[in-house]
C-alpha angles and dihedrals in degrees: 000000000000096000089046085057099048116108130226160152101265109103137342082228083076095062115086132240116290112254096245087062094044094054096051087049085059088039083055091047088074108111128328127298126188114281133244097041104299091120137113088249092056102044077045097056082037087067106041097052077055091064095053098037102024136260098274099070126094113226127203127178120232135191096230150001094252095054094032082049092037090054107044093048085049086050083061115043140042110227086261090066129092130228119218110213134156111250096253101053127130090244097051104042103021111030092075086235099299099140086057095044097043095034093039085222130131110244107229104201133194138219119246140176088198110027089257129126113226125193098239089049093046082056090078095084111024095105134087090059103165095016108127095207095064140060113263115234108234113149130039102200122199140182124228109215086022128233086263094054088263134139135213113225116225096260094052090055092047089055093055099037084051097049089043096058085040090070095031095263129133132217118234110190128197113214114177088136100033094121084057086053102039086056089042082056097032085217129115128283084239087053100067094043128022091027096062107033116282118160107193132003135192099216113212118199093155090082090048099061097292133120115234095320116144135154140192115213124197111219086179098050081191085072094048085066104134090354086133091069091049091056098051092044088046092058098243105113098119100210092210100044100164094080090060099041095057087056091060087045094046095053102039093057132074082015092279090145094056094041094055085044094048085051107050091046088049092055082052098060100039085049092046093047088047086054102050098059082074109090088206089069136076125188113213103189128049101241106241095158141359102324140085125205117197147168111226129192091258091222097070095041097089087055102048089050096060092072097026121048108219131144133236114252102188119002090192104061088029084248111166124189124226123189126170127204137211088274104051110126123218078235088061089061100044096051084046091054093034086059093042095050089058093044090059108047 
């Protein structure tokens, strides 16, 4: 139980839900509603993610990123279609090949120093269209915050949305950590996705302080034709829907979304800054959200590990990744600097 119990710097999956959302879980636990969504605590959820990405979206809750990923790649393309992706992206390197299981589509990835997609990157393999004997590229898929802690400006993701329409392509984003991105920004949530272009999202709020609550929100209704059926043959028709729909409805009002995401970036740059003063460290990747690349004399890792949980990133390069949550304490950090101090005397 102790080491269940122990904090640390791995995910921000491993923090738990933020007491307002559990409370209005429990609020939500009063009586029965009608189940599958057809309740007063979905329509209402409904409603309030159309007042932060517009009321022409269609809006469907999912259990987790990789389905809600899985099936809204699988809503844009045919199986003889291709998916551009950078390498390091969740659905090329964590999703155990499920959007090509599940799509039929060959993933296309892309080299990048900083997890970000680049037009003249994405070029590579826009050629052979009509060409029977080659996968068609249909989708650019992108991450907002990306898989190295980075995040695409407004204009980046206009340039690609707009070269993407321009060759009949669409734009799927996953945003599990769009909250982080939007307050990196301080912009809207609208502003990074319907407003430039964006097609499809898989909207994250576990991440956040939820608890398996996703979404995938249409910004084209035309593409959510039939979408109902996918979802229930991809096994992500949540029979009591209401538990994860207040917590959509719980976040998105009275800015708790942006507060827990403001804090968790803030705890990244006071525990970068904390870091770099060690010689010994180097930080690879500039912190734009929540999360902390680092190279680590490889010799001290396993210990530091033993009283912070945190994940290799790269054994290789002796890269280590860092992410903090809504609910990292200034406490959590000391005692981590303090360890590390010692570690590298």
């Amino acid at each position: 139980m102790k080491d269940e119990l122990k904090r640390g710097f791995a995910s921000d999956n491993n923090a738990g839900i933020h007491p307002e959302v559990l409370k209005a879980m429990q609020d939500a636990n009063i009586g029965h509603c009608i189940a599958y969504g057809d309740d007063i605590y979905t329509q209402n959820a409904i409603a309030k993610i159309k007042e932060h990405f517009g009321e022409d979206i269609d809006v469907y809750f999912m259990f987790n990123g990789t389905g809600s990923n899985v099936l809204a790649l699988k809503m844009l393309t045919e199986s003889y279609n291709s998916i551009i992706c950078a390498e390091t992206a969740h659905i090329n390197v964590d999703e155990c090949g499920a959007p090509e299981k599940f799509t039929g589509c060959k993933l296309l990835s892309v080299p990048t120093k900083n997890g970000k997609l680049t037009i003249e990157k994405i070029k590579y393999h826009m050629h052979d269209f009509g060409f029977e004997h080659h996968s068609q590229p249909k989708v650019i898929s992108i991450a907002q915050v990306t898989e190295m802690g980075t995040v695409y400006t407004q204009n980046e993701i206009k340039e690609i949305t707009d070269y993407a329409h321009e060759n009949g392509m669409f734009i799927h984003m996953d945003g599990a950590r769009l909250c982080n991105a939007a307050v990196s920004l301080d912009i809207s949530l609208r502003e990074i996705t319907a407003d430039v272009g964006v097609d499809v999202l898989s909207l994250g709020l576990t991440k956040n302080g939820a608890m398996n609550a996703e979404a995938i929100i249409f910004f084209n209704q035309k593409m959510s034709d039939d979408f109902k059926y996918y979802r229930k043959q991809g096994m992500q028709l949540a029979s009591k829907m209401r538990f994860m729909a207040v917590q959509f409805e719980t976040l998105l009002s009275n800015d708790l979304w942006k507060k827990n995401a403001e804090h968790a970036n803030k705890m990244a740059k006071i525990l970068a800054k904390s870091v770099a003063e060690f010689p010994q460290i180097r930080i690879t990747q500039e912190v734009q959200a929540n999360g902390i690349f680092a190279i680590v004399p490889s010799n001290i890792i396993p210990r530091l590990q033993e009283e912070f949980f945190f994940y290799m990133w790269d054994e290789h390069k002796s890269e280590v990744r860092w992410m903090t949550s809504f609910d990292t304490q200034l406490e959590d950090i000391e005692k981590f600097v303090l360890r590390l101090k010692k570690l590298l005397k």
